[in-house]
TORKOL-414841 format. One line per field, with one value per residue (C-alpha): residue in one letter; x, y, z. Coordinates in pm, 1 decimal, decimal comma, padded with zeros to 6 digits. Example, Ala and Ser with C-alpha at 12.3 -4.5 7.8 and 13.67 -1.06 7.14 Angstrom:
2
residu	A	S $
X	01230,0	01367,0 $
Y	-00450,0	-00106,0 $
Z	00780,0	00714,0 $
REM end
This chain:
400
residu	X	X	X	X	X	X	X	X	X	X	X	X	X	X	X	X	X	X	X	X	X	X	X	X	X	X	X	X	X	X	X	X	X	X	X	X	X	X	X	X	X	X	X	X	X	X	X	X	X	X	X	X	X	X	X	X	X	X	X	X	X	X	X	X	X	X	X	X	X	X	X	X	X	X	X	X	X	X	X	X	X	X	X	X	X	X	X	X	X	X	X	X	X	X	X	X	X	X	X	X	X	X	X	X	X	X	X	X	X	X	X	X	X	X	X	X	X	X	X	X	X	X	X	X	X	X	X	X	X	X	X	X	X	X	X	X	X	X	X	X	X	X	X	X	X	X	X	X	X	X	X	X	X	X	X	X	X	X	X	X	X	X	X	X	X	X	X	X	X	X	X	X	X	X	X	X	X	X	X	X	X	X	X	X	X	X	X	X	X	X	X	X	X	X	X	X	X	X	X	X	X	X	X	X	X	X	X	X	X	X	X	X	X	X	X	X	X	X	X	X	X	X	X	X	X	X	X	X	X	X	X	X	X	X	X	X	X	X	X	X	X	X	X	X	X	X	X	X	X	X	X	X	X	X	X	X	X	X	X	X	X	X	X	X	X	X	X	X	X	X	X	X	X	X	X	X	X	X	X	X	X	X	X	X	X	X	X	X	X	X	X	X	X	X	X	X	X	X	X	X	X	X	X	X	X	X	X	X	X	X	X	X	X	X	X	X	X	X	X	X	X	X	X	X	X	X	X	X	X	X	X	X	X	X	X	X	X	X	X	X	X	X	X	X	X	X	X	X	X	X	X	X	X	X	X	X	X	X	X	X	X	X	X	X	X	X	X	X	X	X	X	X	X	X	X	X	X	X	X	X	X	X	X	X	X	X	X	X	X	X	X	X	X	X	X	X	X	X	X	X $
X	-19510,7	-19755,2	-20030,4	-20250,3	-20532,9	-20687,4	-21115,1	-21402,0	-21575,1	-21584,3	-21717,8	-21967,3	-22108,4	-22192,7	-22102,1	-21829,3	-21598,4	-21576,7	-21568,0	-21296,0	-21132,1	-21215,5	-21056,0	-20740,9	-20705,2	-20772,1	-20552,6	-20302,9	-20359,9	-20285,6	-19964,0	-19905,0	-19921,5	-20032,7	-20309,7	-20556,8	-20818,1	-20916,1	-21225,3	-21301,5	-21584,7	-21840,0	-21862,5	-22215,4	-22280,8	-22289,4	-22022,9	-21724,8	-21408,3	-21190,2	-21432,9	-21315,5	-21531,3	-21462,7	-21133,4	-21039,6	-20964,5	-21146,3	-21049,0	-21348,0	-21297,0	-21587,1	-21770,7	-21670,3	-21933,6	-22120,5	-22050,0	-22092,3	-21835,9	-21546,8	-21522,0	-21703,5	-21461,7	-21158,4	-21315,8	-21296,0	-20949,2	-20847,2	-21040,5	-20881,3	-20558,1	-20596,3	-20643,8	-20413,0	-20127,6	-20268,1	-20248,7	-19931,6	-19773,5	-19949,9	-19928,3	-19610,0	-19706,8	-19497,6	-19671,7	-19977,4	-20244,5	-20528,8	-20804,6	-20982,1	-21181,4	-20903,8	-20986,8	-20817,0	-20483,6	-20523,2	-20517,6	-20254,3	-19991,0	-19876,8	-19850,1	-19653,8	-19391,8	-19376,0	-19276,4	-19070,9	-19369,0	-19414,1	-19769,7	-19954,7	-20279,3	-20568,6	-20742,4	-21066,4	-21277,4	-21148,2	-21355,5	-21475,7	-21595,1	-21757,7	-21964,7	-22112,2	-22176,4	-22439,2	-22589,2	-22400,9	-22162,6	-22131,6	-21815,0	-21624,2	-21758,8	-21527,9	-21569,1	-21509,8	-21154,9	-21045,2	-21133,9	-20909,9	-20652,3	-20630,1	-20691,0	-20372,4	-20194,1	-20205,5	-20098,3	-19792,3	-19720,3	-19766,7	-19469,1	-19717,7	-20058,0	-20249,0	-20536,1	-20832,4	-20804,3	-20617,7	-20824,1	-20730,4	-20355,1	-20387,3	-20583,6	-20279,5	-20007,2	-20174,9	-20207,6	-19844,6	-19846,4	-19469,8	-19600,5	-19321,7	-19501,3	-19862,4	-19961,5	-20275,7	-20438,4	-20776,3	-21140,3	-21077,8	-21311,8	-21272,8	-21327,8	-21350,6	-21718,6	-21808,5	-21637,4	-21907,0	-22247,8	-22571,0	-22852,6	-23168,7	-23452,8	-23773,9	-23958,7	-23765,3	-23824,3	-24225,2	-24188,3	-24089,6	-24283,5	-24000,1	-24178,0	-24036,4	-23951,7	-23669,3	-23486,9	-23261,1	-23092,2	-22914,1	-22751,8	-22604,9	-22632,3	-22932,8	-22710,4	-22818,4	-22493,0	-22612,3	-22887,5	-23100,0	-23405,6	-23307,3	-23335,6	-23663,4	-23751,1	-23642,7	-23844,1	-24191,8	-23955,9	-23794,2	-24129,5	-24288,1	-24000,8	-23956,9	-24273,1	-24137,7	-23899,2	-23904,9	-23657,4	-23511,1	-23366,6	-23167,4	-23043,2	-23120,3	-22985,3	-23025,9	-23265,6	-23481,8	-23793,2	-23747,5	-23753,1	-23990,2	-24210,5	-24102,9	-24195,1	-24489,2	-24604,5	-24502,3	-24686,7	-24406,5	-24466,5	-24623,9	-24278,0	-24048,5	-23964,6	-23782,1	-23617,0	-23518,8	-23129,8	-23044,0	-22823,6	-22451,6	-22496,2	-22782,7	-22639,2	-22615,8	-22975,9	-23054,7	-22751,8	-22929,1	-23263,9	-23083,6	-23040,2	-22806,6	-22701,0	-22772,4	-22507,2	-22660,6	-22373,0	-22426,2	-22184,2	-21989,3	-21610,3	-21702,2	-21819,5	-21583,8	-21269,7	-21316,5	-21459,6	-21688,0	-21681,1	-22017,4	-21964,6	-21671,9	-21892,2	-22131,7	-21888,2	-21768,1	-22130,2	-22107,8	-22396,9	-22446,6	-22387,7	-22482,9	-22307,4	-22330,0	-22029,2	-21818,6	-21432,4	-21490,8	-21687,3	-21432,0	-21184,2	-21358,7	-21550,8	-21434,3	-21783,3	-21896,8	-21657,6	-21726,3	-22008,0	-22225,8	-22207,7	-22460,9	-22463,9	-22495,3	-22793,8	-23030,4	-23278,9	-23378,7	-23010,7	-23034,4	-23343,9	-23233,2	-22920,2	-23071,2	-23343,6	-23097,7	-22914,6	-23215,8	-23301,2	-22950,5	-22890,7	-22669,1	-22393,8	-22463,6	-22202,8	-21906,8	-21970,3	-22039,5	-21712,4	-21505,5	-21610,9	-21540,4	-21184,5	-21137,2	-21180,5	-20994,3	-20697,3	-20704,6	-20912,1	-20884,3	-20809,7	-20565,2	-20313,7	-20393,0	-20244,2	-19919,6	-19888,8	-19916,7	-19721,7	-19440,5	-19454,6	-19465,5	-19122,8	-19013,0	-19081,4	-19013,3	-18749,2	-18909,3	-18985,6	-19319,2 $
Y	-08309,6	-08494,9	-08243,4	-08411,3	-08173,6	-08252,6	-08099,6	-08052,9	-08190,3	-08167,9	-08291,9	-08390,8	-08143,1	-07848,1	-07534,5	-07205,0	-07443,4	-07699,4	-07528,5	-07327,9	-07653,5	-07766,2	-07440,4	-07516,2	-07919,5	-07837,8	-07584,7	-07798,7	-08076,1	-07877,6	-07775,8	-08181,5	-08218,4	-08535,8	-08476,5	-08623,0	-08519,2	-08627,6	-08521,3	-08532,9	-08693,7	-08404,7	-08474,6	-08600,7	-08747,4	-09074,9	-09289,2	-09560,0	-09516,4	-09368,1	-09158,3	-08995,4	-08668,4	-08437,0	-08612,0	-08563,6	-08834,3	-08846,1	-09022,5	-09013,2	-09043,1	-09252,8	-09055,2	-09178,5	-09288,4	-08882,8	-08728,7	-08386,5	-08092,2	-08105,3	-08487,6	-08520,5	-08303,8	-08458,1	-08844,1	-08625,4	-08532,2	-08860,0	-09058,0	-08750,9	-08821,6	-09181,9	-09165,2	-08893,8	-09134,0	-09449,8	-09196,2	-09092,5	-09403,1	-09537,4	-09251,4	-09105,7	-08699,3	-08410,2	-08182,4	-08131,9	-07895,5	-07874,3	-07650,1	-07521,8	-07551,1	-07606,3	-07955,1	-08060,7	-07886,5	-08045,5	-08395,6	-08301,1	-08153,3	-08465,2	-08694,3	-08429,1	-08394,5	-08817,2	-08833,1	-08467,9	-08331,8	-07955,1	-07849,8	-07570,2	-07460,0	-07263,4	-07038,4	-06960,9	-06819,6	-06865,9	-07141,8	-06927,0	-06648,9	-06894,2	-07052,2	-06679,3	-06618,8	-06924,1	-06910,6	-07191,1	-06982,3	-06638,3	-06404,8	-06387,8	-06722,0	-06967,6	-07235,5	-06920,6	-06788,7	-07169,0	-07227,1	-06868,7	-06998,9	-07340,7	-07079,9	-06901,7	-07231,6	-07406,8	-07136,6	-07082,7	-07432,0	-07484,2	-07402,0	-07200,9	-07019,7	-06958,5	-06655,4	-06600,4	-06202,3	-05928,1	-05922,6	-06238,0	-06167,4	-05843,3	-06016,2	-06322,9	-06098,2	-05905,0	-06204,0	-06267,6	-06431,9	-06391,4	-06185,6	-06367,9	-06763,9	-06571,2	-06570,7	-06476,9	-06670,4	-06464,2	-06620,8	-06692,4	-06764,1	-07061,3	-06868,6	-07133,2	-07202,4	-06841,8	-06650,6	-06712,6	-06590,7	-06744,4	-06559,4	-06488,1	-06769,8	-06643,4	-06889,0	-07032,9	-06642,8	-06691,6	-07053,2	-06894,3	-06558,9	-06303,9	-06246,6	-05860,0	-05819,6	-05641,7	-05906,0	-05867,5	-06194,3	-06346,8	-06707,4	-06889,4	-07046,0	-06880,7	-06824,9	-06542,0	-06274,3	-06262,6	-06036,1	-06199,7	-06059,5	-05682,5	-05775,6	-05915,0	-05618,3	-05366,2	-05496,8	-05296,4	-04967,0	-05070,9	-05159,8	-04854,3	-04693,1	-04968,1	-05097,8	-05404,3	-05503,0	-05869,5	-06066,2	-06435,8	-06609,9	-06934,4	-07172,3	-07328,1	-07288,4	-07253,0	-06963,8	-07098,0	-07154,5	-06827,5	-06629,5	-06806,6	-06687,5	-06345,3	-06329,7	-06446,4	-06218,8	-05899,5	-05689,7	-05781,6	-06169,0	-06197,3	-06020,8	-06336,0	-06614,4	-06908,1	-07166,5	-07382,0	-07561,0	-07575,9	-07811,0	-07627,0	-07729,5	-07496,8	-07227,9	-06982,2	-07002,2	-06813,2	-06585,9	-06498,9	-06379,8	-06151,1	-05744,7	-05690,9	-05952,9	-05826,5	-05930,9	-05762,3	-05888,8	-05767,6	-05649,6	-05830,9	-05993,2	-06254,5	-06044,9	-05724,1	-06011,4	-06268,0	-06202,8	-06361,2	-06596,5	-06486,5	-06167,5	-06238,7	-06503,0	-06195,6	-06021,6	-06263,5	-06353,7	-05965,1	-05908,3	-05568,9	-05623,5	-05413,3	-05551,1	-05401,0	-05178,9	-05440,7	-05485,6	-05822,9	-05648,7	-05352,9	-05611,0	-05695,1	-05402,9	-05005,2	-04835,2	-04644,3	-04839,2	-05192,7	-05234,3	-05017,0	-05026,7	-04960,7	-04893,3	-05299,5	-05349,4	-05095,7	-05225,2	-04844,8	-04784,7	-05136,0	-05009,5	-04716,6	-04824,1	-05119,3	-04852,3	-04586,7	-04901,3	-05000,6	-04618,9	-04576,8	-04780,9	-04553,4	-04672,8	-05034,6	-05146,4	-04986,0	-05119,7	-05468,9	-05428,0	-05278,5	-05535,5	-05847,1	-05676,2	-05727,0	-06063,2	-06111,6	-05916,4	-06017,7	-06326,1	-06587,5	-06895,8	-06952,6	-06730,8	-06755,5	-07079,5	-06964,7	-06850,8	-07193,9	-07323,4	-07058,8	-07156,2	-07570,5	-07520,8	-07305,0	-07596,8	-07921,7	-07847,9	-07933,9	-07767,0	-07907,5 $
Z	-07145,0	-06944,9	-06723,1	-06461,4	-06384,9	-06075,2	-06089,9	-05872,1	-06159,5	-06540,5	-06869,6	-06955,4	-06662,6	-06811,7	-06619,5	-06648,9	-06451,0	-06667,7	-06979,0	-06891,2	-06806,7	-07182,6	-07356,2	-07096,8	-07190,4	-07600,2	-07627,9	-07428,4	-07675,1	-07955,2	-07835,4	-07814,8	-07464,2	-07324,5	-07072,6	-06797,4	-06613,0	-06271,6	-06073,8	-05750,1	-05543,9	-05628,3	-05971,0	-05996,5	-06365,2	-06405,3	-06595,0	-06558,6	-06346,9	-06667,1	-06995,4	-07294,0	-07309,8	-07643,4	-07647,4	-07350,7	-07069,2	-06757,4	-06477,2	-06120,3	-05800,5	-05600,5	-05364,5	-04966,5	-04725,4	-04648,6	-04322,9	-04148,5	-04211,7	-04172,6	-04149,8	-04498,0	-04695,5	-04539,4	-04636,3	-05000,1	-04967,4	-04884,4	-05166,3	-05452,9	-05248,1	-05367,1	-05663,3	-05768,1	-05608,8	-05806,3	-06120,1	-06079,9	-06033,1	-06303,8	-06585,4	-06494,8	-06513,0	-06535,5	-06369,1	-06146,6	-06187,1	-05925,8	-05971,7	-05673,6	-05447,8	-05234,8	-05126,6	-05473,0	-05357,1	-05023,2	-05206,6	-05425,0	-05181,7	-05077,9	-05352,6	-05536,9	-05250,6	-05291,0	-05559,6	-05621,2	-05868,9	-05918,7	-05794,2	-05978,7	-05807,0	-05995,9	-05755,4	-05987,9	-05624,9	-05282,5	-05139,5	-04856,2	-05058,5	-05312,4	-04998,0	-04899,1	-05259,4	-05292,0	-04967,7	-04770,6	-04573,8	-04379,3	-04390,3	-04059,7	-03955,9	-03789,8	-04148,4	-04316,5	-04091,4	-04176,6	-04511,9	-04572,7	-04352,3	-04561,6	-04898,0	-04796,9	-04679,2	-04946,6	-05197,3	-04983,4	-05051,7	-05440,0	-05668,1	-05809,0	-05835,8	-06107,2	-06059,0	-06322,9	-06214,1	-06096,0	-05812,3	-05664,0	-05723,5	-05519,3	-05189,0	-05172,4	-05225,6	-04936,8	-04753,4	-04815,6	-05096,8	-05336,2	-05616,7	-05823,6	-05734,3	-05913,2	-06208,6	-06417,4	-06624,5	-06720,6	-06852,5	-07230,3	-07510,0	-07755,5	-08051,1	-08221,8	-08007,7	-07993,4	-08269,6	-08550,2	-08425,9	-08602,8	-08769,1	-08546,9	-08603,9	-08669,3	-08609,4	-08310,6	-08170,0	-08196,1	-08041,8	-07743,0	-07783,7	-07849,4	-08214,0	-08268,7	-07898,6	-07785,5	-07601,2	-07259,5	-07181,7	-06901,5	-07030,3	-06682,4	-06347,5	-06138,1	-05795,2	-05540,5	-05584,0	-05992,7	-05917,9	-06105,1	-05858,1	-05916,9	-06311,4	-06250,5	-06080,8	-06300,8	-06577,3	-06499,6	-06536,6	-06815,4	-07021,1	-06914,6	-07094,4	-07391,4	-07412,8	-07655,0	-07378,9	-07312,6	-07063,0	-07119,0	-06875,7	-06973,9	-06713,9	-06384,7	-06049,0	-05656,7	-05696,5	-05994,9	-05794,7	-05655,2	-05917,6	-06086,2	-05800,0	-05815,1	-06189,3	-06125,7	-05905,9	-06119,2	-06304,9	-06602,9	-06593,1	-06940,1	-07020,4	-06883,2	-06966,4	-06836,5	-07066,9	-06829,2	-06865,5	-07281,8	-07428,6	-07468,5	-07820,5	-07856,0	-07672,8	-07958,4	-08094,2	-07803,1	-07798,3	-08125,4	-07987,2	-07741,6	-07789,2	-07464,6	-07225,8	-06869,8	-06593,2	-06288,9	-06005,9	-05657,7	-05463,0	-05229,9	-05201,3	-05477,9	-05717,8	-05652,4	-05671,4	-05928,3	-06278,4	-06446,8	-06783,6	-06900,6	-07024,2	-07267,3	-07452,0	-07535,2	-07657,9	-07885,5	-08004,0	-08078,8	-07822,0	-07624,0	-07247,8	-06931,0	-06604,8	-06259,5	-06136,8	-05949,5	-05951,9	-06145,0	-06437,5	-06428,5	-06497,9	-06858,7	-06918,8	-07060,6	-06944,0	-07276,5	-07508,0	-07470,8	-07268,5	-07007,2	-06611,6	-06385,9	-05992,4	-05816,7	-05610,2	-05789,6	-06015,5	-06115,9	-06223,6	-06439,8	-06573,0	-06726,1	-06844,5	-07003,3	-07177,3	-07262,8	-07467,7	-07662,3	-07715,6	-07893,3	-08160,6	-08371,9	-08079,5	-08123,2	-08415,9	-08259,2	-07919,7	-08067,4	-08256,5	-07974,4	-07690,5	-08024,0	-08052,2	-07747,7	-07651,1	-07987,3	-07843,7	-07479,3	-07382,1	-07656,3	-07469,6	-07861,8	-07698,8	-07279,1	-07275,4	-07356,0	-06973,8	-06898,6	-07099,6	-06966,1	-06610,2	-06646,8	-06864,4	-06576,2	-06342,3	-06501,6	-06683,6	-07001,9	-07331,7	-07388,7 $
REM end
């Protein structure tokens, strides 16, 4: 079978987007599917027309001439619409699978009713949600009614939709959505990435001044609805309590200079520290240095709807996490059995629970072991895919 995902963006662009695209395309590959990629005009590393990434082919679309919204992201459309049609009648596909935001689906739509296709879309955030989320939009607002309104349209219109979370299933079935067209398809880990944590360094721990520290963590993308302040903030509580406490923060993001400014201004700042972006490669060495992985979400549609990827690659580094009480952390986390959740929006609450973790140790092998078992069980991308695979049979026609 031949699968044309259709991206925002991908490899070698290094974010929970694109390597949830990689787990979907490998694990597709070993099945012995044939497969392409093609991104869309917001893809922003440089490269040729067509790249083979970690196997995997790439085709870009060239960025149109920039306007103002909406006129900009319809010049997008049309330049993805392009190319998906030169693609297609080129490579032949199967099936298509766009990935949102929902300008890929947009682009899609058409092509596949050309030439008779079947058209999965892969809601991983609705668009509008996603824009409130990191600051560029505002709920109710008229770009936010019609980015819903295209959300819900073009769902109705794909043969059919793919959901990383329960949570998303329930809002388009409630926005009339055929609960038979959904399906979900939940954040996996590639064990085979994540499954075989490394040793703490030593000497890579005093490079960086965590030297017999007791380490809180948050690995990711520095955007506003993390919480990413209210950790900051908890940490003069939580070293009053845990006087070895230290906090490392690794990745970059909107808010980076921010909270580089908060830190500096608390009375915690010799306690935190910033690593800047890592190579992917060299994720795990600081997975290693970390005691509990903090995931302090605020709350809000985003984060009470769509869960996030972070969490489940602590769990299979066998790493304690602590995640704010929002639907998209209920989703992954048993409160007391695989991980701890604390009330969103209260760095006092985060403090404690972060303290009464590193006060109990005695609890710490069973949680590691229960939260492990179940990514095992549930969210290894190994045996995801087969819901896939289930639903492009159903619509081609094809066995694989």
């Amino acid at each position: 079978m031949r699968i044309l995902h259709i991206l925002d963006h991908g490899l070698p662009m290094h974010s929970g987007y694109t390597f949830r695209t990689r787990a979907i395309v490998k694990a597709q590959q070993s099945l012995g599917c044939d497969v392409r990629c093609l991104t869309g005009p917001r893809h922003s590393a440089p490269g040729p027309a067509v790249e083979v990434v970690d196997g995997i082919v790439f085709h870009r679309t060239p960025a149109p001439p920039p306007a103002r919204a909406p006129i900009g992201e319809w010049r997008e459309v049309g330049a993805m619409r392009a190319r998906i049609e030169a693609l297609v009648r080129e490579w032949r596909p199967d099936i298509l699978h766009a990935h949102s935001p929902v300008l890929t689906a947009l682009a899609a739509q058409p092509v596949a009713r050309r030439h008779g296709l079947p058209l999965v879309y892969e809601i991983r955030a609705f668009w509008e949600d996603a824009a409130v989320g990191n600051g560029t939009g505002r709920e109710g607002s008229l770009r936010y009614r019609a980015t819903r309104w295209l959300e819900t349209r073009a769902a109705r219109r794909a043969d059919a939709v793919a959901v990383i979370c329960e949570g998303l299933r329930g809002d388009l079935i409630a926005r009339g959505i055929p609960g038979d067209k959904l399906f979900v398809s939940p954040n996996g880990v590639d064990m085979a990435l994540f499954g075989d944590p490394i040793a703490t360094d030593p000497a890579f721990a005093r490079q960086i001044g965590l030297e017999g520290a007791e380490v809180i963590g948050f690995i990711g993308s520095f955007y506003d609805y993390e919480g990413l302040d209210d950790l900051i903030e908890a940490m003069p509580r939580l070293i009053a309590r845990r006087p070895a406490a230290h906090l490392l923060l690794v990745g970059g993001g909107p808010m980076e200079a921010a909270l580089k400014a908060q830190a500096a201004a608390s009375s915690a700042a010799g306690r935190i520290h910033f690593t800047g972006r890592v190579p992917h490669q060299e994720v795990e060495r600081y997975y290693a240095l970390v005691d509990v992985l903090a995931y302090p979400r605020k709350a809000m549609r985003l984060t009470e709807l769509v869960t996030p990827l972070k969490p489940l690659e602590a769990m299979a580094q066998l790493k304690l996490v602590a995640a704010s009480n929002v639907g998209g952390h209920r989703e992954l986390i048993e409160d007391g059995v695989t991980g701890t959740l604390f009330a969103p929006d209260d760095p006092d609450a985060l403090a404690d629970a972060l303290a009464g973790l590193l006060e109990d140790r005695a609890i710490w092998p069973q949680r590691r072991a229960a939260a492990r078992a179940f990514v095992e069980r549930e969210r290894n991308w190994s045996s995801n895919i087969s819901r896939y695979r289930a639903v492009y049979q159903r619509l081609t026609g094809k066995a694989s």
